[in-house]
PyMOL Python script that loads the backbone (N, CA, C, O; Angstrom):
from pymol import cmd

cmd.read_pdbstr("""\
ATOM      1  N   UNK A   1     -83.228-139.398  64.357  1.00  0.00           N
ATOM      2  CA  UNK A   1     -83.335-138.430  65.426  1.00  0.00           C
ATOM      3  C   UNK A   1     -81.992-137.722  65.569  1.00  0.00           C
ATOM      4  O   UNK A   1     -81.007-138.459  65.524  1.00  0.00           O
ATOM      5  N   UNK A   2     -81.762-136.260  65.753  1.00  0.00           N
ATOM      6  CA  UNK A   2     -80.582-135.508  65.417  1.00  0.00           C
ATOM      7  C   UNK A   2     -80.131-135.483  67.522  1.00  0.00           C
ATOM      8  O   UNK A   2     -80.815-135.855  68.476  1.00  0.00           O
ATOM      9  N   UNK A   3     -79.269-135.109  67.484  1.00  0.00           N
ATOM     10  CA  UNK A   3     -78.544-135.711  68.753  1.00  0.00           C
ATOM     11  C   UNK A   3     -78.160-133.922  68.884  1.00  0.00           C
ATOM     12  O   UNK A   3     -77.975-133.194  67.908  1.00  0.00           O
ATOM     13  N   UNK A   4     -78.112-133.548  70.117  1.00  0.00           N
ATOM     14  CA  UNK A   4     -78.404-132.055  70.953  1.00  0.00           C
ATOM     15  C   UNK A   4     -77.223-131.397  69.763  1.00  0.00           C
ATOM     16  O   UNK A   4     -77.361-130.394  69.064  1.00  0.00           O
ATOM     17  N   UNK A   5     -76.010-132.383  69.831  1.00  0.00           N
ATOM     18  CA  UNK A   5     -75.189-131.428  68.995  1.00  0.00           C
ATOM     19  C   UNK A   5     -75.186-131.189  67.608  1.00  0.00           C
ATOM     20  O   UNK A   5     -74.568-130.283  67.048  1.00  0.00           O
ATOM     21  N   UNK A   6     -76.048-132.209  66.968  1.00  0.00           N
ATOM     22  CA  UNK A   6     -76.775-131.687  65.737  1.00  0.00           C
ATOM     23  C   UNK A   6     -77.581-130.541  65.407  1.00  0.00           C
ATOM     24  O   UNK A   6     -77.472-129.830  64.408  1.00  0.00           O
ATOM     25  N   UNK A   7     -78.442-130.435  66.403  1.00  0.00           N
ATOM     26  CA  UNK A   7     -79.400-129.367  66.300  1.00  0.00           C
ATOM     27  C   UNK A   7     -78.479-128.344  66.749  1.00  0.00           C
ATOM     28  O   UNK A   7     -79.248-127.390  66.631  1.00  0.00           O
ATOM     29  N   UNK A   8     -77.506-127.883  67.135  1.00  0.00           N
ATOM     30  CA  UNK A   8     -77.119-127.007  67.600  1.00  0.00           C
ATOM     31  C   UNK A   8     -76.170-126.536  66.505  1.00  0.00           C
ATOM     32  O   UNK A   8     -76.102-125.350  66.182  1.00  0.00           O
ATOM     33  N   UNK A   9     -75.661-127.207  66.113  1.00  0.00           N
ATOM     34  CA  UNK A   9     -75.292-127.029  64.905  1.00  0.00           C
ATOM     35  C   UNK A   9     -75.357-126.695  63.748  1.00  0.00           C
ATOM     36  O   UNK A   9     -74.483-126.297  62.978  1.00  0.00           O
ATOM     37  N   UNK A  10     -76.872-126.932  63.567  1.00  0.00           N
ATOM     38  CA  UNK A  10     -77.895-126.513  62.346  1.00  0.00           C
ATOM     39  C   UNK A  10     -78.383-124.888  62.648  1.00  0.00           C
ATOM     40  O   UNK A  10     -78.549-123.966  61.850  1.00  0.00           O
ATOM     41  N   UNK A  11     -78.487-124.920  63.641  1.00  0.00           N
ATOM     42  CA  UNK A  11     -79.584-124.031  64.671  1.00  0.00           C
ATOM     43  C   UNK A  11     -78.344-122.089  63.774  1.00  0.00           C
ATOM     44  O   UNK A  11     -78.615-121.147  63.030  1.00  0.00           O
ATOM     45  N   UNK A  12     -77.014-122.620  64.611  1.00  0.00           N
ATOM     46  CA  UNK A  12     -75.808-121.675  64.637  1.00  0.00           C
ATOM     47  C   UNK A  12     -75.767-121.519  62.824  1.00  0.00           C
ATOM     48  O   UNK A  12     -75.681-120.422  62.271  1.00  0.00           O
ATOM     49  N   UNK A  13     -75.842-122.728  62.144  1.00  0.00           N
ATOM     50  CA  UNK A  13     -74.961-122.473  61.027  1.00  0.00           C
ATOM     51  C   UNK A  13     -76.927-121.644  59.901  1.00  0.00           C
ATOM     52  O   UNK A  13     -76.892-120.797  59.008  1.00  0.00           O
ATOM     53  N   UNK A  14     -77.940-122.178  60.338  1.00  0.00           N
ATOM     54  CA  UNK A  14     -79.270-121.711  59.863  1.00  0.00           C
ATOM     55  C   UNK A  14     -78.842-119.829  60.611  1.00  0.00           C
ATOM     56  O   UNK A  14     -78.647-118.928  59.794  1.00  0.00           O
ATOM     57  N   UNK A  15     -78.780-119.598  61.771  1.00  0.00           N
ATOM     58  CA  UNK A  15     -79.033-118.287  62.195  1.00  0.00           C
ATOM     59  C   UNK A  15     -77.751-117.268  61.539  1.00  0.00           C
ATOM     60  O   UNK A  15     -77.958-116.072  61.335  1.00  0.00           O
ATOM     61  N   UNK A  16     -76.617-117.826  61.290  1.00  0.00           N
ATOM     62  CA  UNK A  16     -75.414-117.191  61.151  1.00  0.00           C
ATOM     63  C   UNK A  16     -75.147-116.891  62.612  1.00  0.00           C
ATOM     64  O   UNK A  16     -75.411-115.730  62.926  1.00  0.00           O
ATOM     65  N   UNK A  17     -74.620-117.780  63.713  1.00  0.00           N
ATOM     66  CA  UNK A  17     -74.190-117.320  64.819  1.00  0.00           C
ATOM     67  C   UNK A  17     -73.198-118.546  65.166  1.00  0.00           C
ATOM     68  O   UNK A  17     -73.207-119.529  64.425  1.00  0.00           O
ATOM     69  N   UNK A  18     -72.338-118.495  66.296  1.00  0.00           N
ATOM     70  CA  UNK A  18     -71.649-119.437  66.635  1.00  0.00           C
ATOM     71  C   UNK A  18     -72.358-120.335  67.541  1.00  0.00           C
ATOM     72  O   UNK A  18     -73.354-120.033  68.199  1.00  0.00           O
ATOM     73  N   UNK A  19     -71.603-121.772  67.515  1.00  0.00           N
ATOM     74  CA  UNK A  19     -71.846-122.665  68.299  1.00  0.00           C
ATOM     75  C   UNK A  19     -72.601-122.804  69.767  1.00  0.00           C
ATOM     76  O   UNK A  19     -73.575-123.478  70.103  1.00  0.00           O
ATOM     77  N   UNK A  20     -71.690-121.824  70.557  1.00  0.00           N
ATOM     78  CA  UNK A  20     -71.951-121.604  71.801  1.00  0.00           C
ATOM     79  C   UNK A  20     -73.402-120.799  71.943  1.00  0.00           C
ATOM     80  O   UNK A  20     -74.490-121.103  72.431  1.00  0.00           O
ATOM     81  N   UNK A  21     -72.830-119.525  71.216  1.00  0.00           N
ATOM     82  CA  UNK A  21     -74.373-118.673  71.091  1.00  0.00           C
ATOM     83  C   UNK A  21     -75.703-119.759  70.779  1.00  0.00           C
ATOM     84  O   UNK A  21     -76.591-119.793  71.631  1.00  0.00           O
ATOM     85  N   UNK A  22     -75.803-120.478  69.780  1.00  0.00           N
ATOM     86  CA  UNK A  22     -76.879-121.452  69.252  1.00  0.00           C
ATOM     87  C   UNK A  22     -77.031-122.221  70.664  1.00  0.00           C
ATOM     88  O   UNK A  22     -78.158-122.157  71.157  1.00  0.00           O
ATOM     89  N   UNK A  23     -76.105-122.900  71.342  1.00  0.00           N
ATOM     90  CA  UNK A  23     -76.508-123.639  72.485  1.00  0.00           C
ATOM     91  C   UNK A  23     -77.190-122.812  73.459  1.00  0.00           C
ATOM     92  O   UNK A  23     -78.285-123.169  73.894  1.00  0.00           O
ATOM     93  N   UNK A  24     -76.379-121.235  74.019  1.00  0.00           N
ATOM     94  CA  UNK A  24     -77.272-120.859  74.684  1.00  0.00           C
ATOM     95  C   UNK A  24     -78.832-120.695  74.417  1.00  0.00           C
ATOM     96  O   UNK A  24     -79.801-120.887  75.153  1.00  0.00           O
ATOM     97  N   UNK A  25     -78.708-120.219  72.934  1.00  0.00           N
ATOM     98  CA  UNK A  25     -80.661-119.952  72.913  1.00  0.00           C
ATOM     99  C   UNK A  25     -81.260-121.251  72.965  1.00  0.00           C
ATOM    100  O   UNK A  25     -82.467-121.031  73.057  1.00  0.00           O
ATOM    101  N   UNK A  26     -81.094-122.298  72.957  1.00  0.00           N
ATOM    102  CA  UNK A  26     -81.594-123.917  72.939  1.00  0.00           C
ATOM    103  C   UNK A  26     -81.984-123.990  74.501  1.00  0.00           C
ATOM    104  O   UNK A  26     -83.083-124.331  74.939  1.00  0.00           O
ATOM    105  N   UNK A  27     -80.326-123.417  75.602  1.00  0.00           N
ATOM    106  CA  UNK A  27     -81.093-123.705  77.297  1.00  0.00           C
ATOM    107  C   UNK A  27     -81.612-122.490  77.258  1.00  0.00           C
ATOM    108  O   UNK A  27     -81.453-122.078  78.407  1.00  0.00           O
ATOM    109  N   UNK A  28     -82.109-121.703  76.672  1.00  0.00           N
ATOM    110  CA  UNK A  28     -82.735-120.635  77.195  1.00  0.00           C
ATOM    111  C   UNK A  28     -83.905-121.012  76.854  1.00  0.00           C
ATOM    112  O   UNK A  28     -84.642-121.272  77.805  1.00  0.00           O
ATOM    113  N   UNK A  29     -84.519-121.185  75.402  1.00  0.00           N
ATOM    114  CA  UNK A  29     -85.766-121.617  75.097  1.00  0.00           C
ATOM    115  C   UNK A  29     -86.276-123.149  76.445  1.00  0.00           C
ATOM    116  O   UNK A  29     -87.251-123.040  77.188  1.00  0.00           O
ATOM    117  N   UNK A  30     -85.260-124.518  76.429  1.00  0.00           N
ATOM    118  CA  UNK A  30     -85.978-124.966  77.199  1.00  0.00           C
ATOM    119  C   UNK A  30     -86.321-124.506  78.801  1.00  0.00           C
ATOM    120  O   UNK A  30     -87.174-125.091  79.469  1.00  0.00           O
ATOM    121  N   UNK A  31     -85.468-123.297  79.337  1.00  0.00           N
ATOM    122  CA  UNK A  31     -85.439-123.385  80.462  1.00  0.00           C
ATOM    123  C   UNK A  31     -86.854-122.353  80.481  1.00  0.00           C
ATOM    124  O   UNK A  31     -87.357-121.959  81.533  1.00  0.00           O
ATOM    125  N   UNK A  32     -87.283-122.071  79.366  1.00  0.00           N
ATOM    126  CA  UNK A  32     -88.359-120.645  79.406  1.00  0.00           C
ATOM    127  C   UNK A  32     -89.760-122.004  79.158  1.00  0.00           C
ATOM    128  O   UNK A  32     -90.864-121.740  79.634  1.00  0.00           O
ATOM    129  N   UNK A  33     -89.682-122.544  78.863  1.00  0.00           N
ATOM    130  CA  UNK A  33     -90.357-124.120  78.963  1.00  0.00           C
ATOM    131  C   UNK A  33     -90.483-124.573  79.916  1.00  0.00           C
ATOM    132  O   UNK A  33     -91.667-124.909  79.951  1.00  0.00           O
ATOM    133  N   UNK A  34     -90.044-124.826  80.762  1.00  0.00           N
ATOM    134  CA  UNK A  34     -90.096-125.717  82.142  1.00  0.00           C
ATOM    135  C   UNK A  34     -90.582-124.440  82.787  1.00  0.00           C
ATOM    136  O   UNK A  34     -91.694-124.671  83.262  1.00  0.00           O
ATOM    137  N   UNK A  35     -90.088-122.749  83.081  1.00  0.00           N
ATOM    138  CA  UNK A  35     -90.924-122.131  83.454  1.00  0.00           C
ATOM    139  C   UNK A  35     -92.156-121.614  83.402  1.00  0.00           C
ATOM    140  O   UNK A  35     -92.854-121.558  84.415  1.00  0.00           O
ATOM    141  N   UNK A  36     -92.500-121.248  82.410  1.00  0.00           N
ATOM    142  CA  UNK A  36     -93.825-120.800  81.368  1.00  0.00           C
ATOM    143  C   UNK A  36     -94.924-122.098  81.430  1.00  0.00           C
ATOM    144  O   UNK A  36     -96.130-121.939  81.239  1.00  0.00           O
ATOM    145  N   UNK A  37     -94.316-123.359  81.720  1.00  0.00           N
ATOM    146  CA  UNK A  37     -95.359-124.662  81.589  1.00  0.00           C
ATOM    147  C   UNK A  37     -96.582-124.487  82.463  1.00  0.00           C
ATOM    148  O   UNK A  37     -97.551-125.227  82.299  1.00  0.00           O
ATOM    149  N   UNK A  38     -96.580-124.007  82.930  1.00  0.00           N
ATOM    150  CA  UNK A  38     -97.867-124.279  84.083  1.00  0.00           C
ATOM    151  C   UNK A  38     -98.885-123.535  83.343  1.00  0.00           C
ATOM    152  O   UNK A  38     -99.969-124.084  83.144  1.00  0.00           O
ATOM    153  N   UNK A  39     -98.534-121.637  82.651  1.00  0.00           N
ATOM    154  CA  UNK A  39     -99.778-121.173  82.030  1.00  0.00           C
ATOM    155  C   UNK A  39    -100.082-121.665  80.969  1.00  0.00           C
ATOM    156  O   UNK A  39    -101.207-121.615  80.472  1.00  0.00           O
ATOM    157  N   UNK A  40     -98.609-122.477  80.252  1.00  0.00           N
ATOM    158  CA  UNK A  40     -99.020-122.923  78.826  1.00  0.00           C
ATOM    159  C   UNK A  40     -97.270-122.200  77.836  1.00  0.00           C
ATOM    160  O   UNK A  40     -97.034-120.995  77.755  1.00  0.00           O
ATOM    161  N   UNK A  41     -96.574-123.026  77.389  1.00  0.00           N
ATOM    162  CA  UNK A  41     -95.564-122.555  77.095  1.00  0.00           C
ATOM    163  C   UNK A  41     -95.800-122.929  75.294  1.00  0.00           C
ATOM    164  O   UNK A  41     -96.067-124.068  74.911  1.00  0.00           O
ATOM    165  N   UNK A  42     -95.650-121.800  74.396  1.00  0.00           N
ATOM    166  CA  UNK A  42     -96.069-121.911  72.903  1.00  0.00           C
ATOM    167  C   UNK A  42     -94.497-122.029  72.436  1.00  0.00           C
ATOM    168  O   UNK A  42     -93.570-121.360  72.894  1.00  0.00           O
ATOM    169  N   UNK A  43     -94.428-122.876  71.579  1.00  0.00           N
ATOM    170  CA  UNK A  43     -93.351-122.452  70.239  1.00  0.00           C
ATOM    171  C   UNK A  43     -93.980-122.304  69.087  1.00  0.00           C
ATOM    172  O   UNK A  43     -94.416-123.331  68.566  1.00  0.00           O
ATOM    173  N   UNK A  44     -94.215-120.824  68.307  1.00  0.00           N
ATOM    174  CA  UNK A  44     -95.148-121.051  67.739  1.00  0.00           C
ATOM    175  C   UNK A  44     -94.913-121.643  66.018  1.00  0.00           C
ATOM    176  O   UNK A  44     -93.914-121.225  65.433  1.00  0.00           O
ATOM    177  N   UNK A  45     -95.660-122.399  65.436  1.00  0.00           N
ATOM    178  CA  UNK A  45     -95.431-123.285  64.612  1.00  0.00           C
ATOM    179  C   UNK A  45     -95.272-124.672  65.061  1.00  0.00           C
ATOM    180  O   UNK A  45     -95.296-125.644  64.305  1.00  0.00           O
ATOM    181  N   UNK A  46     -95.109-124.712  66.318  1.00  0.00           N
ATOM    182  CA  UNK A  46     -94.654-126.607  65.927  1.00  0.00           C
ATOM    183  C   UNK A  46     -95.899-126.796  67.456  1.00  0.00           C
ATOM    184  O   UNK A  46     -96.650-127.771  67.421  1.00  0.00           O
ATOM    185  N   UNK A  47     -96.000-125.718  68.797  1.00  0.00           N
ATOM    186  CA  UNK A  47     -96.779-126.722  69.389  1.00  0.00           C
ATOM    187  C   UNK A  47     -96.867-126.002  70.752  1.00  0.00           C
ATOM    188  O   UNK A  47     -96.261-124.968  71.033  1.00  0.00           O
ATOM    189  N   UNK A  48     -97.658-126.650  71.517  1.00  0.00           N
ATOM    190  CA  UNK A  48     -97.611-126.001  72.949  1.00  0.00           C
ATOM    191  C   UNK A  48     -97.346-127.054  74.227  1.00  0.00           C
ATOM    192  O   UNK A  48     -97.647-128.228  74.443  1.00  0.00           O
ATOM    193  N   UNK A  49     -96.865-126.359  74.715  1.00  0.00           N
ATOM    194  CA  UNK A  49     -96.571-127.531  75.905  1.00  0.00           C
ATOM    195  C   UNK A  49     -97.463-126.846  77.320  1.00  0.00           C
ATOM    196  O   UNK A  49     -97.309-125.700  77.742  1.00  0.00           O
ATOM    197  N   UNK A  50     -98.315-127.785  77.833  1.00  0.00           N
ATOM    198  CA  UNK A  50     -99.642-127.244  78.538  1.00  0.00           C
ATOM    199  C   UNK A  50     -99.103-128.348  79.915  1.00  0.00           C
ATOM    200  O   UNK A  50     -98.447-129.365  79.692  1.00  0.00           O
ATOM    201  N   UNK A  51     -99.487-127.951  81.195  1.00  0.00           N
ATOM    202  CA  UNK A  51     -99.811-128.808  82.275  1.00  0.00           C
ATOM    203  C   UNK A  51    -101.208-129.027  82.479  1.00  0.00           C
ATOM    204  O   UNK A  51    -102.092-128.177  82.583  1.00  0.00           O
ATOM    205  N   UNK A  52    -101.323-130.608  82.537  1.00  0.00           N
ATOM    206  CA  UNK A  52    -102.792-131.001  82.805  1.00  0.00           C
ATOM    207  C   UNK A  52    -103.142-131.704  83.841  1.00  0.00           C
ATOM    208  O   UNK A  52    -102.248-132.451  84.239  1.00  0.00           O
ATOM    209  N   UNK A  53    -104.412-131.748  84.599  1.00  0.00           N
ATOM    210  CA  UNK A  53    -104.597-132.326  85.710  1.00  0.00           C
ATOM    211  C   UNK A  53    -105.455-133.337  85.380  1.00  0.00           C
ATOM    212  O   UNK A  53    -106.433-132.925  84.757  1.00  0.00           O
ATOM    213  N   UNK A  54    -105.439-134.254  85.533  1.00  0.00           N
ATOM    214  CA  UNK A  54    -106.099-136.038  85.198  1.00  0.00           C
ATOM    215  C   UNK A  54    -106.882-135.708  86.308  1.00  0.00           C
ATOM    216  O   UNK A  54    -106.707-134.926  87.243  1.00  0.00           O
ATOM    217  N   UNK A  55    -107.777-136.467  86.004  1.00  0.00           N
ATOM    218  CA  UNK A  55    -109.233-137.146  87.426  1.00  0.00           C
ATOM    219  C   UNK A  55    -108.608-138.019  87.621  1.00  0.00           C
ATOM    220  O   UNK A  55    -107.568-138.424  87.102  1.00  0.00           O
ATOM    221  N   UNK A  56    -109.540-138.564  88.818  1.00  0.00           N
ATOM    222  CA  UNK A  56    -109.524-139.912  89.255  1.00  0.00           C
ATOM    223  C   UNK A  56    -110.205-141.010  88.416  1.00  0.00           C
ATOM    224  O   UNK A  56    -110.817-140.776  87.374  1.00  0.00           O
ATOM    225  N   UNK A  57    -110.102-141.784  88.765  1.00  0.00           N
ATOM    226  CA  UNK A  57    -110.325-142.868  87.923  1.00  0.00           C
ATOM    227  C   UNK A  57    -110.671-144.204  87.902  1.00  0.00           C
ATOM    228  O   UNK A  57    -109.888-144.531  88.794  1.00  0.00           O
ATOM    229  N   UNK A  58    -111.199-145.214  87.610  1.00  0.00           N
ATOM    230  CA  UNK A  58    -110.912-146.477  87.568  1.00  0.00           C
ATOM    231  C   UNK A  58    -110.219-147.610  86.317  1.00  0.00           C
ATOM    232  O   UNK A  58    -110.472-147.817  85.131  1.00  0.00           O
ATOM    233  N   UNK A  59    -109.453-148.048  87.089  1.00  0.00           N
ATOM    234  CA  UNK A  59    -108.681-148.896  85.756  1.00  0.00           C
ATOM    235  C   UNK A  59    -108.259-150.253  86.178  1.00  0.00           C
ATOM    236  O   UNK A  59    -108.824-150.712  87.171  1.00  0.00           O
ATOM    237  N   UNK A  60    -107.358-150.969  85.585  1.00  0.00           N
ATOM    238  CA  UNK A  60    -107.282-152.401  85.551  1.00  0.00           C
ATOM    239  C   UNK A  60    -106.168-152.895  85.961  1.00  0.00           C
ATOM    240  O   UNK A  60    -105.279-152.607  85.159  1.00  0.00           O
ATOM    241  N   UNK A  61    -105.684-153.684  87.088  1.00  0.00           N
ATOM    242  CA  UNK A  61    -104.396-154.005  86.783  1.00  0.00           C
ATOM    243  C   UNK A  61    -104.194-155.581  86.050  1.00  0.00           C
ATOM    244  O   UNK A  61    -104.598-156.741  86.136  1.00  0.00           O
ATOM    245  N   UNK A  62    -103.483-154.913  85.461  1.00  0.00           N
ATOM    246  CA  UNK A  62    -103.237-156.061  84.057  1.00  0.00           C
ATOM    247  C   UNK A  62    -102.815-157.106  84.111  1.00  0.00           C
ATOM    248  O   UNK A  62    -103.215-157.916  83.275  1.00  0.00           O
ATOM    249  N   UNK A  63    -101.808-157.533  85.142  1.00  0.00           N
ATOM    250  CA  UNK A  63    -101.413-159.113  85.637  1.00  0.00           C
ATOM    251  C   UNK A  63    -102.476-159.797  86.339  1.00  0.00           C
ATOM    252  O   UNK A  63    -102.781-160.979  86.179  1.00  0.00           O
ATOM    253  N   UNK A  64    -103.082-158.875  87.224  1.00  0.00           N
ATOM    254  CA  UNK A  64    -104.516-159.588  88.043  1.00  0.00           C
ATOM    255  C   UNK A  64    -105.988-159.505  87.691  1.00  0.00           C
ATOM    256  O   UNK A  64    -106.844-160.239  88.183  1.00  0.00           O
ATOM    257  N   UNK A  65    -106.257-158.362  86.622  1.00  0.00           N
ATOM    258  CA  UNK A  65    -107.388-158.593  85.985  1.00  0.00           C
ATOM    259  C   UNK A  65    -108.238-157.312  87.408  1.00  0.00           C
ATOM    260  O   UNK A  65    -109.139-156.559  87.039  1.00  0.00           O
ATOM    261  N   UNK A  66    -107.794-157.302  88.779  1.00  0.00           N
ATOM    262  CA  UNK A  66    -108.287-156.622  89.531  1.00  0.00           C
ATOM    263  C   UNK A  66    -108.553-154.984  88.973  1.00  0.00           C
ATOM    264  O   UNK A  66    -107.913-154.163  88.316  1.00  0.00           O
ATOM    265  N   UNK A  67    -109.875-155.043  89.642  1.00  0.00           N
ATOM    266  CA  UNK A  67    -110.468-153.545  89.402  1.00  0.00           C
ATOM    267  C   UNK A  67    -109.872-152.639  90.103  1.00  0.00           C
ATOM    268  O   UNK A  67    -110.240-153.037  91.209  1.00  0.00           O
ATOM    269  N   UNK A  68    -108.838-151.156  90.462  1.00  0.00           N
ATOM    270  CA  UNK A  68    -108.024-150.553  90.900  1.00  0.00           C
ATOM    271  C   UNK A  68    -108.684-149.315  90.707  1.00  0.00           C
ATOM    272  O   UNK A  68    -109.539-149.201  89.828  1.00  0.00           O
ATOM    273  N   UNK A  69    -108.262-148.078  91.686  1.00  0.00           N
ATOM    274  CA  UNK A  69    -108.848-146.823  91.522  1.00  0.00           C
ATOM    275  C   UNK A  69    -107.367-146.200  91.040  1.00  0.00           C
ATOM    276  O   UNK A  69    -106.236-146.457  91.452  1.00  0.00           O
ATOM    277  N   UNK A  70    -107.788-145.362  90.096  1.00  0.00           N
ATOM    278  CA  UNK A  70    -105.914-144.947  89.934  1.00  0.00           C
ATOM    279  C   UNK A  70    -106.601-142.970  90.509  1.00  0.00           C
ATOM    280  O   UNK A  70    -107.676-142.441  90.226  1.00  0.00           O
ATOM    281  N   UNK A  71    -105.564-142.476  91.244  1.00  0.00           N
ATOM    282  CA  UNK A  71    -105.628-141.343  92.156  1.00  0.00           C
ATOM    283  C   UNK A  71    -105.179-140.504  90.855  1.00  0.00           C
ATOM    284  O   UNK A  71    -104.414-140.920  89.984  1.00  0.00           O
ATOM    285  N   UNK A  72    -106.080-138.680  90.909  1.00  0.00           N
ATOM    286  CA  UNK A  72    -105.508-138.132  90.116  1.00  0.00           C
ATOM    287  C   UNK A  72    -104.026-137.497  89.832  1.00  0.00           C
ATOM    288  O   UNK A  72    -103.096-137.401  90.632  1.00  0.00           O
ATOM    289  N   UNK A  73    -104.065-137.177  88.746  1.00  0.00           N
ATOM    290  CA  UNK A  73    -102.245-136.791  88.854  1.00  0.00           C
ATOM    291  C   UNK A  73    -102.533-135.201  88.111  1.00  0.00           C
ATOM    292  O   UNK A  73    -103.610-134.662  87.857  1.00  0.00           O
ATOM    293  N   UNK A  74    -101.010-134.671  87.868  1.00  0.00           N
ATOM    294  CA  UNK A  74    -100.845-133.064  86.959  1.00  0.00           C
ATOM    295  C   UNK A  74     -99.781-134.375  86.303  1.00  0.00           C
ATOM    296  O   UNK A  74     -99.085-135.130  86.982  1.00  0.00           O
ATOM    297  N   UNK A  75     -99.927-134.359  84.609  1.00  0.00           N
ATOM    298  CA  UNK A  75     -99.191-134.501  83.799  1.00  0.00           C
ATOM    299  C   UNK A  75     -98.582-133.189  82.685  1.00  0.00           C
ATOM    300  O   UNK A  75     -99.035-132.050  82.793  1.00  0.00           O
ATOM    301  N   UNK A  76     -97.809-133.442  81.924  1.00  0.00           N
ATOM    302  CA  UNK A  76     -97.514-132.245  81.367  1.00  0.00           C
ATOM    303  C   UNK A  76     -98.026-132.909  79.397  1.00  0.00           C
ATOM    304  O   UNK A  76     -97.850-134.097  79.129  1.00  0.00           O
ATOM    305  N   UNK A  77     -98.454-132.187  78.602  1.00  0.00           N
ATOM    306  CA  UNK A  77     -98.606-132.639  77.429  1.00  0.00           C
ATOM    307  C   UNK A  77     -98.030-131.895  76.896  1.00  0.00           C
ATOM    308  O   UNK A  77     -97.628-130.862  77.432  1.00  0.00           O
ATOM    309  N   UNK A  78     -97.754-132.308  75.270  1.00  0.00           N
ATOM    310  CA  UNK A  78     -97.520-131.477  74.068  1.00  0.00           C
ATOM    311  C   UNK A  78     -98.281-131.228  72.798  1.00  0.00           C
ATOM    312  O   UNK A  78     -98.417-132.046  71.889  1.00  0.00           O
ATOM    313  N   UNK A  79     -98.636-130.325  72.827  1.00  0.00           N
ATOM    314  CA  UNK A  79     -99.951-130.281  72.013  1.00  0.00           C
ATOM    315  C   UNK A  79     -99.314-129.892  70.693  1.00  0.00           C
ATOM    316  O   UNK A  79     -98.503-128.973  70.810  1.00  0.00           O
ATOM    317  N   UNK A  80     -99.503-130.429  69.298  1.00  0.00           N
ATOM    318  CA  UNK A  80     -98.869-130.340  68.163  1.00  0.00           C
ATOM    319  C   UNK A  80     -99.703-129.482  67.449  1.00  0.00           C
ATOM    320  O   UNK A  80    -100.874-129.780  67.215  1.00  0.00           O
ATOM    321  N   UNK A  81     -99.122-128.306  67.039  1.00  0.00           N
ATOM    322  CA  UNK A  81    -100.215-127.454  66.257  1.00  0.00           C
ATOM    323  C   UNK A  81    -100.218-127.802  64.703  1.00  0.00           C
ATOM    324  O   UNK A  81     -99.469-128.262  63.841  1.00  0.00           O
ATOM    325  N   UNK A  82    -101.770-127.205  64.896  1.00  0.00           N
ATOM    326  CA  UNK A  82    -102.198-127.972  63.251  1.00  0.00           C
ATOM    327  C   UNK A  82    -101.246-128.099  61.607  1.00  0.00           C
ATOM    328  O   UNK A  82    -101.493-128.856  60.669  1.00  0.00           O
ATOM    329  N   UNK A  83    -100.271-127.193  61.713  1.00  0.00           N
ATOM    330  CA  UNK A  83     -99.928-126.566  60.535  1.00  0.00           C
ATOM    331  C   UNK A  83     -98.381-127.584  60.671  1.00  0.00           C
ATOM    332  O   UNK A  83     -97.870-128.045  59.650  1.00  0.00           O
ATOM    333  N   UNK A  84     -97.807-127.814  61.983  1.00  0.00           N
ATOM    334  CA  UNK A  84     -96.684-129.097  62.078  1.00  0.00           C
ATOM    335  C   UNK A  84     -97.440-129.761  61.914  1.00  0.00           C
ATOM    336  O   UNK A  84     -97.557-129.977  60.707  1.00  0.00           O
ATOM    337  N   UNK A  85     -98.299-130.427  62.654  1.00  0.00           N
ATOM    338  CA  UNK A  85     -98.759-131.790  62.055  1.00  0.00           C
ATOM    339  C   UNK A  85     -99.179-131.882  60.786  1.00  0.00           C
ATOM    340  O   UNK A  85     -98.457-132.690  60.201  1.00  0.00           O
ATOM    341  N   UNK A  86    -100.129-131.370  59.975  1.00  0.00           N
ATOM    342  CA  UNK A  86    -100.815-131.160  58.823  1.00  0.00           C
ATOM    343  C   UNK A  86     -99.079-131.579  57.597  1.00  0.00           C
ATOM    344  O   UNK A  86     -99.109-132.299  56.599  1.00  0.00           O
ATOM    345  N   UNK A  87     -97.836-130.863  58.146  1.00  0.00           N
ATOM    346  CA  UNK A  87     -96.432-130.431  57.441  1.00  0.00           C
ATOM    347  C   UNK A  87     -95.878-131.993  57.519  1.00  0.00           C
ATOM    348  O   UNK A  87     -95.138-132.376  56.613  1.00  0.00           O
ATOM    349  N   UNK A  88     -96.157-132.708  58.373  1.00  0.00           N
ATOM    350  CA  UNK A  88     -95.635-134.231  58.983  1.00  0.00           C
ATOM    351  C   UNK A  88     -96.393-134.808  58.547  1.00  0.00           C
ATOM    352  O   UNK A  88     -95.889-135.259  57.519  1.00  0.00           O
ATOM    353  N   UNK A  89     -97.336-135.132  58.625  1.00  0.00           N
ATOM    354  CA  UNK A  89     -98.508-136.202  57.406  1.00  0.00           C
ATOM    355  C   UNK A  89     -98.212-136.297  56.398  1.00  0.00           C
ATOM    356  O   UNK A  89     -97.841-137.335  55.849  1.00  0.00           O
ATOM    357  N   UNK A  90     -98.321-135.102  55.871  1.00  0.00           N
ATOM    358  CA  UNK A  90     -98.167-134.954  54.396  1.00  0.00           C
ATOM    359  C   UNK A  90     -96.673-135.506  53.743  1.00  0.00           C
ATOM    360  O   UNK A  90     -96.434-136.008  52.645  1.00  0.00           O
ATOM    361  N   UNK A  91     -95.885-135.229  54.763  1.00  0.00           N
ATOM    362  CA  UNK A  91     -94.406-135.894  54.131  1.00  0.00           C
ATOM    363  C   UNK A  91     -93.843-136.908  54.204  1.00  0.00           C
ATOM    364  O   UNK A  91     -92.829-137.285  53.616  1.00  0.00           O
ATOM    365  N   UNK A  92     -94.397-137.344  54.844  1.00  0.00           N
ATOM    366  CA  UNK A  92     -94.631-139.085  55.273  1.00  0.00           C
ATOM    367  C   UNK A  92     -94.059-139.677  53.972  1.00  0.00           C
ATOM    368  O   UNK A  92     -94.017-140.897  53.816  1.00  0.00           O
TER     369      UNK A  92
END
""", "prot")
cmd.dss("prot")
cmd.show_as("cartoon", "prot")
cmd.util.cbc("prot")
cmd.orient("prot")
């Protein structure tokens, strides 16, 4: 796993730009992420990052075996588009 200043590094020396510049487009892309999440935020090629709303439910709690209602929630997912994943299998 490459560590923030790796990728930033790659990012600057892949675009031909400096360091700093490469970091800004990194908080800009995530901060356009955390905004954009609610309609659905794309990077396109690798995936989408969607907010989802769970039902309610019933489930188990696991030390007591007791039957529990779990209340719905908004989680956030990442949805991996076909052509990254399909690119990650294969290179396995």
């Amino acid at each position: 796993m490459k560590t923030k200043s790796e990728i930033i590094a790659e990012l600057a020396e892949a675009s031909g730009v400096e360091k700093k510049q490469a970091a800004q487009m990194l908080e800009t892309l995530a901060k356009m992420a955390v905004r954009d999440a609610v309609e659905g935020f794309v990077i396109p090629g690798l995936g989408k990052l969607v907010k989802v709303e769970r039902k309610a439910r019933m489930g188990r709690n696991p030390a007591t075996g007791e039957t529990i209602q779990i209340p719905p929630k908004t989680v956030l997912k990442f949805k991996i588009a076909k052509a990254a994943k399909d690119a990650i299998l294969t290179a396995g």
